[in-house]
C-alpha positions, -999 to 999 in steps of 0.1 A, spaced: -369 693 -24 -363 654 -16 -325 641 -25 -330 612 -51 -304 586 -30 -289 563 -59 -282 527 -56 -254 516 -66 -268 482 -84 -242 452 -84 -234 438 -121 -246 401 -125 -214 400 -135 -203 415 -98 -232 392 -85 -215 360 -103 -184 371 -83 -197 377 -48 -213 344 -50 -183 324 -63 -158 339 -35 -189 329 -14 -188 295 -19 -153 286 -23 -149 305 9 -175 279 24 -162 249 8 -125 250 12 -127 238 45 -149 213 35 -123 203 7 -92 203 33 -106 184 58 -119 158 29 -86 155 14 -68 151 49 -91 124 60 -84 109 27 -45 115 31 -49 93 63 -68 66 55 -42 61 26 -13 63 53 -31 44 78 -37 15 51 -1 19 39 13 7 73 -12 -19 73 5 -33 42 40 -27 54 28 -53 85 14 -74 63 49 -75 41 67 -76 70 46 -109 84 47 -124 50 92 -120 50 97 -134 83 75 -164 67 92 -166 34 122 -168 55 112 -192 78 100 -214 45 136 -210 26 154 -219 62 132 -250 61 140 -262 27 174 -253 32 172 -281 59 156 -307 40 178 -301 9 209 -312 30 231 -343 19 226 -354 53 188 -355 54 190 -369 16 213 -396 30 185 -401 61 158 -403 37 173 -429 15 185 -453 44 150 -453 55 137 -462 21 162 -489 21 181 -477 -12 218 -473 -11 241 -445 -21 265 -455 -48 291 -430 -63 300 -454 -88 267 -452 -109 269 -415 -109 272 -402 -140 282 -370 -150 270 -352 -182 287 -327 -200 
């Protein structure tokens, strides 16, 4: 007498399983390794902009220090002598 040997036949169900641990256990690296690239472009860009705000402070800086200097009563006073107009506090007049 020959043994009938049963198979046990997966579910499609059981199938549908088996194939999803399948491929998320292909594409998680996949997924990490996109996502940490990603993470350090976005650092590496960050940085970038921190230079760039850095560069663009030391200018505004360098801008306010230079008004600062032209905005002086002694450089106002330069300015008109060399236009040839005269400074009179008498003609000031103040409004309240």
């Amino acid at each position: 007498m020959k043994k009938k040997v049963k198979k046990n036949k997966l579910s499609p169900f059981e199938k549908f399983l088996y194939f999803i641990a399948i491929v998320l256990t292909i594409l998680s690296p996949l997924v990490i390794v996109f996502f940490k690239s990603t993470l350090s472009k976005m650092n590496y860009d960050a940085e970038k902009l921190k230079k760039q705000i850095a560069v663009q402070e030391k200018e505004n800086e360098s801008l306010q220090m230079k008004i600062n200097e032209l905005a002086s009563l002694e450089n106002i006073q330069k300015v008109i002598k060399d236009k040839g107009l005269e400074y009179n506090n008498d003609n000031i007049k103040n409004i309240d």
